[in-house]
C-alpha positions as CSV (number, residue, x, y, z in Angstrom):
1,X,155.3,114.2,144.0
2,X,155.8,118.3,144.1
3,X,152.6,119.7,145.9
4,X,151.5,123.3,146.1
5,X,149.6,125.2,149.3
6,X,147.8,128.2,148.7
7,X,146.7,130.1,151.4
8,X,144.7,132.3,149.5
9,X,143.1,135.3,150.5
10,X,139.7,135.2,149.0
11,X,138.1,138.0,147.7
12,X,134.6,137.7,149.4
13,X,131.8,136.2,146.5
14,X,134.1,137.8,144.0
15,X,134.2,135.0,141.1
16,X,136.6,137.0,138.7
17,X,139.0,138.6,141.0
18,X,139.5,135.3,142.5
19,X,140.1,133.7,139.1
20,X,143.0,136.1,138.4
21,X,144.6,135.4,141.6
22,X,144.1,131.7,141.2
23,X,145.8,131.9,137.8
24,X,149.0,133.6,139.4
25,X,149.2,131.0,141.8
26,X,148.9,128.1,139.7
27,X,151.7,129.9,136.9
28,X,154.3,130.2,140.1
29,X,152.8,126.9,140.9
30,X,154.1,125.5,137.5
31,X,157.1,127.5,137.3
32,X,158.1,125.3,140.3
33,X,157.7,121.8,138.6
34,X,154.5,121.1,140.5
35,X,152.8,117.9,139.6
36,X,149.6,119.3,141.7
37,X,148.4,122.7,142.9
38,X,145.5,122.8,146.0
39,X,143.0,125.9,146.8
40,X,140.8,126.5,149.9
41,X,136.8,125.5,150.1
42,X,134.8,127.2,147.7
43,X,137.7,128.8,146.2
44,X,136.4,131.7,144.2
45,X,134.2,133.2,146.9
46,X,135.1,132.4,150.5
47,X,132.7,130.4,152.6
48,X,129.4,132.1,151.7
49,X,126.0,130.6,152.0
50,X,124.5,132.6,149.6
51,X,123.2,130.0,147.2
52,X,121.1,131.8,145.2
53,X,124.2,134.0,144.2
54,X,127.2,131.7,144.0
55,X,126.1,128.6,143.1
56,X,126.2,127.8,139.6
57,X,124.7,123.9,137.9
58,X,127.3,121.8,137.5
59,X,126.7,121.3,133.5
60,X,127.6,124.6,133.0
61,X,129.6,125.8,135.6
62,X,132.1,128.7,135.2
63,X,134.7,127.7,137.9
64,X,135.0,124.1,136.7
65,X,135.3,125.7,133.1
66,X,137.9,127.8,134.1
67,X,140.2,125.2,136.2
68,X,139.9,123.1,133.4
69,X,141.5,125.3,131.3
70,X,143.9,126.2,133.5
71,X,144.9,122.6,133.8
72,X,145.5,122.1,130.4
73,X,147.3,125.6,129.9
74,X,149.8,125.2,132.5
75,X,149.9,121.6,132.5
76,X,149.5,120.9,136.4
77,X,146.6,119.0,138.3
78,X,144.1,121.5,140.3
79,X,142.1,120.6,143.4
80,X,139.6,123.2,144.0
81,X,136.2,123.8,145.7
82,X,132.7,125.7,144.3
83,X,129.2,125.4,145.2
84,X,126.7,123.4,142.8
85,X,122.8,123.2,142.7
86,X,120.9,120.6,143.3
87,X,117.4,119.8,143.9
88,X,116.7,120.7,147.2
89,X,119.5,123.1,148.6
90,X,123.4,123.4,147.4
91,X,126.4,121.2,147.5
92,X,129.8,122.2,148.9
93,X,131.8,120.3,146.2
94,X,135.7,119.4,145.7
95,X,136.7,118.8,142.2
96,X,140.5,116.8,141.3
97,X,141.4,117.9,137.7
98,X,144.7,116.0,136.6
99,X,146.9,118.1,134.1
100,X,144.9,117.5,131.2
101,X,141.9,119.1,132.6
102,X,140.0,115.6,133.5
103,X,138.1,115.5,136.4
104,X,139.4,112.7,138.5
105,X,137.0,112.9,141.2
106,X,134.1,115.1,142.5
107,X,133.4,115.1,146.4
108,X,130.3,116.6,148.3
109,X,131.0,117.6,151.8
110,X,129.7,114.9,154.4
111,X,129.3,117.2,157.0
112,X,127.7,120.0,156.4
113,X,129.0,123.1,159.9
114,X,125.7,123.5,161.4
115,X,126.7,125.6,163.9
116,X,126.9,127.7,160.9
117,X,123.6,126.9,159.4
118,X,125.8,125.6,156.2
119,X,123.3,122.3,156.8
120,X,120.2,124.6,156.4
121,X,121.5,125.3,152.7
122,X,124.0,122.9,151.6
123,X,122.9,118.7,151.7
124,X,125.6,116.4,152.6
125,X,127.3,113.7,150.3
126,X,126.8,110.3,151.5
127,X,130.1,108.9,149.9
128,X,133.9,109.0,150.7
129,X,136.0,110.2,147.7
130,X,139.3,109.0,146.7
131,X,141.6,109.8,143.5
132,X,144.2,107.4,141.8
133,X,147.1,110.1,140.7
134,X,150.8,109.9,139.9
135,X,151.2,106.4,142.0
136,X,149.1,107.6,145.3
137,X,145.9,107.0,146.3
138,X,144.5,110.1,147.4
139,X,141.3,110.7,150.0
140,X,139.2,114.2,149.8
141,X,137.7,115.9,152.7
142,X,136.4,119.6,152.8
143,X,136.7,121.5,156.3
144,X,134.3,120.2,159.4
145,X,134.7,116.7,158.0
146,X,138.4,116.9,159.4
147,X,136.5,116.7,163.2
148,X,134.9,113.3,162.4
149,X,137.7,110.7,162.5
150,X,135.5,107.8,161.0
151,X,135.4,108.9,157.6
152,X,139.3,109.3,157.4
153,X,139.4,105.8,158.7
154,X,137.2,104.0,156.2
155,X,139.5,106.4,153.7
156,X,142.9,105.5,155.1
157,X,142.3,101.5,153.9
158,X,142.8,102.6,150.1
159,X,145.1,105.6,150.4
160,X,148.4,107.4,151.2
161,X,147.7,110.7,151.0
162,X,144.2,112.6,152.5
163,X,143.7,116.0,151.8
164,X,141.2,118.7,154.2
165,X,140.4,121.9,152.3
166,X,138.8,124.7,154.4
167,X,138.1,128.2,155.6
168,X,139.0,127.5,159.1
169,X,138.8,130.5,161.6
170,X,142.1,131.5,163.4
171,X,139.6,131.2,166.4
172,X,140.2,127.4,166.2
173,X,143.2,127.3,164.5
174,X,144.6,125.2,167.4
175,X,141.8,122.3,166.7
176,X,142.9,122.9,163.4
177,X,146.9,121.7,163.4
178,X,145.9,119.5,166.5
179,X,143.0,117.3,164.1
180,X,145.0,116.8,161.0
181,X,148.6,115.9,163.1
182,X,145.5,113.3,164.5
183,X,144.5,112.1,161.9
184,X,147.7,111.4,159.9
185,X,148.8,109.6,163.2
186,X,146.2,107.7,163.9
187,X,145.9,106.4,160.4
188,X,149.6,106.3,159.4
189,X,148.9,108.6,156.5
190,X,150.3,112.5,154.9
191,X,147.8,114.6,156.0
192,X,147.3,117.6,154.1
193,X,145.0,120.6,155.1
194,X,145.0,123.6,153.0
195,X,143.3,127.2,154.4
196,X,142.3,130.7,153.3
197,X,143.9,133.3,154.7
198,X,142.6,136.9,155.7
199,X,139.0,138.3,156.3
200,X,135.7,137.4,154.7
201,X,132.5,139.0,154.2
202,X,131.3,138.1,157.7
203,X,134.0,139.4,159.6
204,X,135.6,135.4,160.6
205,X,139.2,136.2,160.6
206,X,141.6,133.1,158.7
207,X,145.4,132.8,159.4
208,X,147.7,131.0,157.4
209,X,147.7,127.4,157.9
210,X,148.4,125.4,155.1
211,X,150.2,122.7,156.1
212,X,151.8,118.8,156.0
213,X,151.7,116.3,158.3
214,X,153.8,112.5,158.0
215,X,152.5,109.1,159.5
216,X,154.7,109.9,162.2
217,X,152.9,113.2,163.2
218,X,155.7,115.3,162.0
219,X,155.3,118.5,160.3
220,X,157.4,118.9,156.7
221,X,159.2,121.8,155.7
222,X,158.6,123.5,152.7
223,X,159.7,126.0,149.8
224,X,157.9,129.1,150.9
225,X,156.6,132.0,148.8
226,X,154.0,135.0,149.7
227,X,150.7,132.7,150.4
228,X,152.2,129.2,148.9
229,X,154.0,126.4,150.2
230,X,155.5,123.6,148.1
231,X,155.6,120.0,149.7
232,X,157.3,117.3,147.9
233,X,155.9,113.8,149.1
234,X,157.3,110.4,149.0
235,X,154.8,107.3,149.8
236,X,158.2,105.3,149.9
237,X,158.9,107.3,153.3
238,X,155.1,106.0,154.4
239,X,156.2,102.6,153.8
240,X,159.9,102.1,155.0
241,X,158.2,103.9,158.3
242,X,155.1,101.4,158.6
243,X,157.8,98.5,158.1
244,X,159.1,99.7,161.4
245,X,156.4,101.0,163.2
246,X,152.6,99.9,162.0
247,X,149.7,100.4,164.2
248,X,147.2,100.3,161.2
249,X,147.0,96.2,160.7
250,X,145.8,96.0,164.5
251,X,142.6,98.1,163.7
252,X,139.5,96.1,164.3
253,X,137.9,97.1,161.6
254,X,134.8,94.4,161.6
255,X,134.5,94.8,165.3
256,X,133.9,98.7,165.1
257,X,131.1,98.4,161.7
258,X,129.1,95.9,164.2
259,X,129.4,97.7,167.6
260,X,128.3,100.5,166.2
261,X,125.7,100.6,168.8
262,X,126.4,100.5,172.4
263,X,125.6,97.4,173.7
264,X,124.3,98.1,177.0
């Protein structure tokens, strides 16, 4: 499977410039064979918690309209992230389109940055989200999830492939590469992650970080253009490793749901 990266610069709470530059990438994206194309956290305006001004209701939203559409015109499965209302405050979503423009799977951030104050407008899913497409099972996280290994455990007992998008500060861009080679060691998984580049609106600074990681913790090499990187993944390669080398089956997975409580 022929995966695309973009590092995309966002243009800060700009819907419409961000849809043109989206559209660019996903035509390069297509021109390239991709079977699936992957943008940052709340793609068409940069990590913003202005609700009242980029959130839109998710029966009429304007960014899933769009990706839709874009799916089915260029024939390639999207991944991309907007804000939605709710009742109370907003959702940081992740929505999988497959080529045809169906959503596969919608995912609400589980853990909402507080040091941030995204928790003070944004509530937090309460389920783990996975998507059956083109033979792998694949998990969805959004940003600050990626520090909180449990819920890319409970994840890595269905899939193969786990994907972090995010607006990740080069600040902690170390924590960044160190968590997702973690987490695709520790659960014998491709670990994807997927970040902005440049400046937003606040000043917070994003370098380009886009990037693959095997069971083995080994970074993949890609076909490299201006802000996008092209991955091609094999689950066979997962396998023929774990026949050698599986650390997964010893994972005591009852044991950890009912010690979940220091027993003191």
């Amino acid at each position: 499977m022929k995966i695309s990266l973009i590092s995309m610069d966002q243009a800060w709470e700009n819907k419409q410039k961000n849809i043109v530059l989206c559209e660019e990438f996903i035509r390069k994206s297509a021109n390239t064979k991709s079977d699936l194309i992957i943008f940052p956290e709340m793609t068409l305006t940069g990590f913003s918690l202005d609700v009242e001004k980029i959130a839109e209701k998710e029966e009429s939203s304007i960014t899933i309209n769009q990706f839709i559409n874009f799916a089915k015109k260029y024939n390639i499965a999207i991944i991309f992230g907007l804000v939605i209302l709710n009742k109370d405050k907003a959702e940081n979503r992740l929505i999988f389109l497959n080529n045809y423009g169906k959503i596969l799977e919608s995912y609400t951030k589980i853990h909402p940055f507080s040091y941030a104050n995204e928790d003070k407008y944004f509530s937090h899913g309460s389920y783990v989200k996975s998507a059956k497409f083109k033979g792998h099972e694949i998990g969805l996280t959004i940003c600050y999830d990626l520090r909180f290994s449990d819920t890319y455990s409970i994840l890595s007992t269905e899939c193969d492939i786990i994907i972090n998008i995010a607006n990740w500060p080069s600040s902690r861009k170390d924590h960044w590469e160190t968590l997702l080679k973690a987490r695709a060691i520790e659960n014998q998984i491709f670990m994807i992650g997927v970040n902005r580049v440049g400046v937003d609106g606040t000043g917070s600074i994003y370098s380009e970080g886009s990037m693959v990681f095997n069971a083995n913790g080994e970074k993949l090499m890609a076909e490299t253009e201006k802000n996008m990187k092209t991955f091609t993944i094999d689950k066979e390669w997962t396998k023929n490793f774990k026949n050698n080398f599986n650390t997964t089956i010893d994972k005591k997975r009852i044991f950890y749901k009912e010690n979940d409580d220091i027993k003191r």
